[in-house]
C-alpha positions as CSV (number, residue, x, y, z in Angstrom):
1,X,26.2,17.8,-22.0
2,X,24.0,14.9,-20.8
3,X,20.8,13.4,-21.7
4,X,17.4,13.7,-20.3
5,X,16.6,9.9,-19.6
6,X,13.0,9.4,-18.2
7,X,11.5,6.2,-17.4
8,X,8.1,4.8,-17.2
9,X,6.2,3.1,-14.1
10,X,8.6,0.9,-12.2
11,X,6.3,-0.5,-9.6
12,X,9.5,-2.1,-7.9
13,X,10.9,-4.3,-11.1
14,X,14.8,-3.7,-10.0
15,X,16.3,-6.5,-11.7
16,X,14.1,-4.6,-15.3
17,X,15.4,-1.2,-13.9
18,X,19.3,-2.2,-13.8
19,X,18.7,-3.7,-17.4
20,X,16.8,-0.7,-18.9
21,X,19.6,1.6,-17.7
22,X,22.6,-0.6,-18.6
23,X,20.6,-0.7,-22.2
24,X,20.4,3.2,-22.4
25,X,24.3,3.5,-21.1
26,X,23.4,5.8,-19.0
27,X,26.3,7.8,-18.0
28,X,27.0,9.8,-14.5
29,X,26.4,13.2,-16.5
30,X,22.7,12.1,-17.6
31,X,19.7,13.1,-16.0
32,X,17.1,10.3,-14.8
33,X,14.0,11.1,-14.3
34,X,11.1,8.8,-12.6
35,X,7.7,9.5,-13.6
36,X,6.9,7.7,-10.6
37,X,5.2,4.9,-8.8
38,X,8.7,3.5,-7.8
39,X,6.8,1.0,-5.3
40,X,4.0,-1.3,-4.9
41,X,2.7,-4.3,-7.3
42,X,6.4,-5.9,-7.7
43,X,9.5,-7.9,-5.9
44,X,11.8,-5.2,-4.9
45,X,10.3,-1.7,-4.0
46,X,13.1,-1.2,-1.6
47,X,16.4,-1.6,-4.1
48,X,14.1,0.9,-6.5
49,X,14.3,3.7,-3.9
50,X,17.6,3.3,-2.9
51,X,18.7,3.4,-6.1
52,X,16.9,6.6,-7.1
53,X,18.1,7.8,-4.0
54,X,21.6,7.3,-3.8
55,X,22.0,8.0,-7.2
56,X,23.2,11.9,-8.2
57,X,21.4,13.8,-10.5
58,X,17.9,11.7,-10.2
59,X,14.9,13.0,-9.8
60,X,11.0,11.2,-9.4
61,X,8.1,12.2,-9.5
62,X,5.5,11.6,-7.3
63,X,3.2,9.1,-8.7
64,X,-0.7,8.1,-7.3
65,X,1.0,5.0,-5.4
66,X,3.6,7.2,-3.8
67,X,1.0,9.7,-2.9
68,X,-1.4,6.6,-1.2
69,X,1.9,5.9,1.1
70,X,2.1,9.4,2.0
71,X,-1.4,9.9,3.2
72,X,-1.5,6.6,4.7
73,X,-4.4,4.9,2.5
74,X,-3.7,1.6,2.4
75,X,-5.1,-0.9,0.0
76,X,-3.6,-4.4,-0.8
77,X,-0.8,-3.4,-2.4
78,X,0.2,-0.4,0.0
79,X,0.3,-3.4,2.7
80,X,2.6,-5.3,1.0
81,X,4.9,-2.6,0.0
82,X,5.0,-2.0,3.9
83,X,5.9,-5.5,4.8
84,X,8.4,-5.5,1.9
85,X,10.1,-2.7,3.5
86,X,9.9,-3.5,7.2
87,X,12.0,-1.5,9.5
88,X,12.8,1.0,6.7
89,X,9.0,1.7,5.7
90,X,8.4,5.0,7.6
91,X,12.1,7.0,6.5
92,X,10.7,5.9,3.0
93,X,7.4,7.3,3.6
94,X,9.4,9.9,4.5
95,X,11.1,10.8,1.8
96,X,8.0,9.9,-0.6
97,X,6.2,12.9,1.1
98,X,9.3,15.3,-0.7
99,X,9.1,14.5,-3.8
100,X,7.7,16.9,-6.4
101,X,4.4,16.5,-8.7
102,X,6.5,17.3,-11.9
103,X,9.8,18.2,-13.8
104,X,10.1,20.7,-16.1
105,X,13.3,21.4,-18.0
106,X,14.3,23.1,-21.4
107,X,13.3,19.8,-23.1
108,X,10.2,18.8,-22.1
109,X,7.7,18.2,-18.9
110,X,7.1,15.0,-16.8
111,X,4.1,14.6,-14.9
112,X,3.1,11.6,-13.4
113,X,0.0,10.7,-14.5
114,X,-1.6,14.3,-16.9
115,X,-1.7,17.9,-17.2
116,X,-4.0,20.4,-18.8
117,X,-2.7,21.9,-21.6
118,X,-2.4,26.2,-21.3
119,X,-1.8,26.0,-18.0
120,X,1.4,26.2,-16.2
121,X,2.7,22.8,-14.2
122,X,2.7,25.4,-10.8
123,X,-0.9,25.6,-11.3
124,X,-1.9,22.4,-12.2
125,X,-3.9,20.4,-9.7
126,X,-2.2,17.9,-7.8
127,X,-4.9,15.4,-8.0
128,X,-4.8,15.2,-12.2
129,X,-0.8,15.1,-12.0
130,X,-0.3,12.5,-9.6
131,X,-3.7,10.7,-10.6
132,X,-5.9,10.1,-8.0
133,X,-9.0,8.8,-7.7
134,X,-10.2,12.5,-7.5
135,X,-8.0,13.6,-10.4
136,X,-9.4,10.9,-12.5
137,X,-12.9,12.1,-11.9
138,X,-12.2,15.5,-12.8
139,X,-10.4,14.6,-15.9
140,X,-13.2,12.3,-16.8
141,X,-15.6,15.3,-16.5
142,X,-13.1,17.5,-18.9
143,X,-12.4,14.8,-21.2
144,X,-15.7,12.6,-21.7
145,X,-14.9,11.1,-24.9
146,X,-11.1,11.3,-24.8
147,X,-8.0,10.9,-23.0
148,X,-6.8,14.3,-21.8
149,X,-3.5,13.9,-24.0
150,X,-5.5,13.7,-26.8
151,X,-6.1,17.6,-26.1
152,X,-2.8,18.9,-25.5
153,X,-1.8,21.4,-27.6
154,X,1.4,22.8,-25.5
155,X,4.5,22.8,-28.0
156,X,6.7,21.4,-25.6
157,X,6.7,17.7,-25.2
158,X,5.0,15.8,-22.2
159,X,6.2,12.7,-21.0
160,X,3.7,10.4,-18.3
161,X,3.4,7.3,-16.8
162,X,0.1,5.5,-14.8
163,X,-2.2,4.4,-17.7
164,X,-0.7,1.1,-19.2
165,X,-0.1,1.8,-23.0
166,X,-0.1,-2.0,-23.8
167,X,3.5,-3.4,-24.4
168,X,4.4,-0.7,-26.6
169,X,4.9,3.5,-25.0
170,X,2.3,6.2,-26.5
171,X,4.2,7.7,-29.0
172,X,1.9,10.8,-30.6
173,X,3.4,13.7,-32.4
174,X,6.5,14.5,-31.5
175,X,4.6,15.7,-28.1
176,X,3.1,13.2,-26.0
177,X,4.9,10.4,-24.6
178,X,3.5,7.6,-22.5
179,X,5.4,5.4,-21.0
180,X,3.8,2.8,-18.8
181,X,4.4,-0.6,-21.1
182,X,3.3,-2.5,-17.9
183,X,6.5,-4.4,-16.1
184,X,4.8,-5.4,-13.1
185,X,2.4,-7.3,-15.3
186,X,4.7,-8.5,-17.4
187,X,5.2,-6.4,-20.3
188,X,8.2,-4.1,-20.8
189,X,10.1,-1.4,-18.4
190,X,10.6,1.6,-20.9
191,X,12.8,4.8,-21.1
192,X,12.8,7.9,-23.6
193,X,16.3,9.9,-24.3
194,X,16.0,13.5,-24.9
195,X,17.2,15.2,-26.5
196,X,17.1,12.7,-29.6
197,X,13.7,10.9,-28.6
198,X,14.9,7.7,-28.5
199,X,12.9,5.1,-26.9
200,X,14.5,2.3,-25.0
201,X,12.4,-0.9,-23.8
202,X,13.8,-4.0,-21.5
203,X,11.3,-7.5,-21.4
204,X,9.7,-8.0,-18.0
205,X,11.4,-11.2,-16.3
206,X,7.9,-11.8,-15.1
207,X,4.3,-11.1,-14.7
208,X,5.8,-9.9,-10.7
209,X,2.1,-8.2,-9.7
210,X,0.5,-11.7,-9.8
211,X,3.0,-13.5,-8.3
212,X,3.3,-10.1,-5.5
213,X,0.3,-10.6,-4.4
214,X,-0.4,-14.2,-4.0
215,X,3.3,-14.8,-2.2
216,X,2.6,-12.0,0.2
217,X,-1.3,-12.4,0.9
218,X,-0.7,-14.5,4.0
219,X,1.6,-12.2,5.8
220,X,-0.7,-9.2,4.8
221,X,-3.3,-11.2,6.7
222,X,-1.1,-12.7,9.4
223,X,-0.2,-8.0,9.7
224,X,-4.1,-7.3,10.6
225,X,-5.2,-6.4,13.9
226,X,-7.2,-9.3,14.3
227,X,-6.8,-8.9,18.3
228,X,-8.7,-6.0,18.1
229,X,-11.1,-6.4,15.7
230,X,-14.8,-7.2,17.0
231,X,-16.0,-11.0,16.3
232,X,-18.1,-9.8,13.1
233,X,-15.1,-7.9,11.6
234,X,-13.5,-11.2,12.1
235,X,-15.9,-13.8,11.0
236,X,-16.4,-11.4,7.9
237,X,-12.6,-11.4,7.2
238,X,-12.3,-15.2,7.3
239,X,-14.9,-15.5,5.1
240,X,-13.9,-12.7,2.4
241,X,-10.2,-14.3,2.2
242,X,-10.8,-18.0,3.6
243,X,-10.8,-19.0,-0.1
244,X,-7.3,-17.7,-0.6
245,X,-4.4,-20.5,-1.6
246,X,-2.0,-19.6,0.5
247,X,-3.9,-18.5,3.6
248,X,-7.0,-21.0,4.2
249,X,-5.5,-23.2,6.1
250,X,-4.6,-20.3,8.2
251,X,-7.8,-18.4,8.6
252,X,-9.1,-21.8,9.4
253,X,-7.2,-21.7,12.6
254,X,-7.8,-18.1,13.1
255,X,-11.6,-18.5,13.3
256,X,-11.2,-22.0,15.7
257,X,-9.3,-19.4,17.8
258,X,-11.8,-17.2,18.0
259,X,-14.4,-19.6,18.2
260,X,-12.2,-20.9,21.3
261,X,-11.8,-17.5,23.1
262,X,-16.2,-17.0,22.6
263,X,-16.5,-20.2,24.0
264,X,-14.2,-19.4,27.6
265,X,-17.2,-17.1,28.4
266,X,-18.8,-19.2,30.8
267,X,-15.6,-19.7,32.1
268,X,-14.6,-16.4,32.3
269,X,-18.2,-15.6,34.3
270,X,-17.4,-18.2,36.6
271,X,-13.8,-17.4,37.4
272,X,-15.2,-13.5,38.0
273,X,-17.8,-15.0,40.2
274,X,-15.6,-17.1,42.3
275,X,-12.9,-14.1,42.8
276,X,-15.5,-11.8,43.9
277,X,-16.8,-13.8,46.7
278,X,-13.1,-14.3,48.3
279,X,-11.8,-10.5,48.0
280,X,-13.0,-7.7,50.2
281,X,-14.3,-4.6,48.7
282,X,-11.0,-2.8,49.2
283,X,-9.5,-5.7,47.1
284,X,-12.4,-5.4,44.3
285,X,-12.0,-1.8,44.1
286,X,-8.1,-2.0,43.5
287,X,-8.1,-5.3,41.1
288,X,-7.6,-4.7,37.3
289,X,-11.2,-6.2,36.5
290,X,-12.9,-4.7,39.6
291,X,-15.9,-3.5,37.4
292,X,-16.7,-6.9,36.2
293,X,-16.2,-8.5,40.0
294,X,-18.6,-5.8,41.2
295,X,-20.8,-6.9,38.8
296,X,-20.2,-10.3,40.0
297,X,-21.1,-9.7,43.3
298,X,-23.7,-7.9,42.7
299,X,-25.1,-10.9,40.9
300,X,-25.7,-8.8,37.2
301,X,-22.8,-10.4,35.6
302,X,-23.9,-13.2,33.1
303,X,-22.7,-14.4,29.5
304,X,-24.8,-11.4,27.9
305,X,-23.0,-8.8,29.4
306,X,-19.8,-10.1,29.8
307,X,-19.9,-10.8,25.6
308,X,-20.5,-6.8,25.4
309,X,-17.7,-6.2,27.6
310,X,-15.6,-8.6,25.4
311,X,-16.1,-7.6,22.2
312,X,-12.6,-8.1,21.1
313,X,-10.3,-10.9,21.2
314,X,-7.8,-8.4,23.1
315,X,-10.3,-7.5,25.7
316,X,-11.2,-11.0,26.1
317,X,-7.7,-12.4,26.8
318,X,-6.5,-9.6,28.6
319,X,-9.9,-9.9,31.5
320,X,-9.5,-13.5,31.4
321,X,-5.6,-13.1,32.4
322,X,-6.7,-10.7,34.8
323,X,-9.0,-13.3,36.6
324,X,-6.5,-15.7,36.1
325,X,-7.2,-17.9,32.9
326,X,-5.0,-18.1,30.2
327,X,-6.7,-18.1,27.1
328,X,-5.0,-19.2,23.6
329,X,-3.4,-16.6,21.6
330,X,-3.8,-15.6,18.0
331,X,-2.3,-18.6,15.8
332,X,1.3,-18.5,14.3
């Protein structure tokens, strides 16, 4: 009969993964079990989940960072994970939005993040299993001075993941096993064995979250919609990030750009006004800017409304084009 083999928060660290299982032995009649957060924070989020899911008798767990894919709230590291993945992003989004919130078997329970003890895993809250923002709150409010596993009192064992134990797992009475030892930040990848409880850790090659997410901020920033952002979304952008490494010279370009497309203005204005005095009104009416060129004609069309017409850099371009100017596009 196999083992139970459940490991701790991979947060993409492949290269750890392979090690960690090639030092348990794991053998085809084993069962692995993810506590989950497969992705985000390090190098290879896609190579985790197809290895979980190519390999029989797996099963994860969904964890808070799988759960922020599924509902599509993106922070930093959500961004990069979706770059990471590129064309294969959604069927793994996809898959993500099956997985279950815990695994129970004759051995012990796996939940992702914590559980309330007396109360079975079908009942628990999603939030506090997974733990989200929301299921932190509420376990802060149950648990003021404590961690919730330092109240569980179920006799069967309870292995998580989510809150980093420091290098070593959270070992605590035979009962309560933690086992985020931090890979992506450089610590260990860990695994328990049931049914003999033996703990298995593999060194992280690297501190990957650090290195994640200063390799990757300029194509995070190079993803946004900065077409279609207004001109204070943009200045403000350029200014959060303009002091980033990798990117400044970059967002240095991006605002000239911008500043370049608020400057055609005056062009744009005169370009509408000429056009509108050499087309008929049948013309105006069927010509893709024929608002603006009946403003023009009309003689109310001046930089201050045309900048509240072209709030955007898209809506600038694309009236420009229309009126025949070519403006510059967003930078390489």
């Amino acid at each position: 009969m196999g083992r139970t083999v459940v490991v701790g928060d991979i947060h993409g660290c492949f290269d750890e993964l392979i090690e960690l299982v090639d030092a348990v032995r794991l053998r085809p009649d084993d069962l692995l079990v993810s506590v989950g957060d497969l992705v985000d924070r390090g190098p290879n989020p896609g190579e985790v989940i197809r290895f979980f899911r190519q390999r029989p008798n797996s099963v994860v767990v969904m964890g808070n960072h799988e759960r922020k894919h599924v509902r599509g709230v993106h922070s930093y590291a959500q961004e990069i994970t979706r770059l990471q993945l590129g064309d294969g992003y959604a069927a793994a989004v996809e898959w993500m939005a099956t997985l279950p919130y815990f695994f129970e078997n004759d051995d012990l329970r796996v939940v992702h993040a914590a559980m309330l003890s007396g109360v079975p895993l079908a009942a628990q809250r999603e939030e506090i299993l997974c733990g989200s923002t929301s299921g932190e709150r509420a376990l802060a409010g149950l648990f003021p001075d404590g961690h919730w596993h330092e109240h569980y009192t179920d006799a069967k064992p309870v292995v998580f993941g989510h809150h980093v134990t420091g290098r070593e797992p959270l070992l605590r009475d035979g009962r309560v096993f933690g086992l985020d030892t931090g890979a992506c930040h450089g610590w260990n990848l860990t695994a328990l064995s049931v049914p003999d409880r033996t703990v298995h850790s593999v060194p992280a090659h690297a501190d990957h979250w650090s290195t994640t997410r200063r390799v990757w901020q300029l194509p995070v920033l190079r993803s946004r919609p900065w077409r279609d952002w207004t001109w204070p979304e943009i200045d403000a952008a350029v200014a959060r990030f303009s002091a980033a490494p990798d990117a400044g010279d970059w967002l240095r370009a991006v605002a000239a750009w911008a500043g370049d497309l608020r400057a055609a203005l005056p062009a744009v204005v005169a370009a509408a006004r000429d056009l509108a005095g050499r087309l008929t009104a049948e013309q105006l009416r069927a010509h893709p800017a024929g608002q603006v060129l009946f403003q023009a004609r009309a003689g109310r069309l001046d930089e201050t409304a045309l900048a509240r017409r072209c709030s955007t850099p898209r809506r600038t371009a694309d009236l420009a084009a229309a009126l025949g100017l070519e403006l510059p596009d967003l930078p390489a």
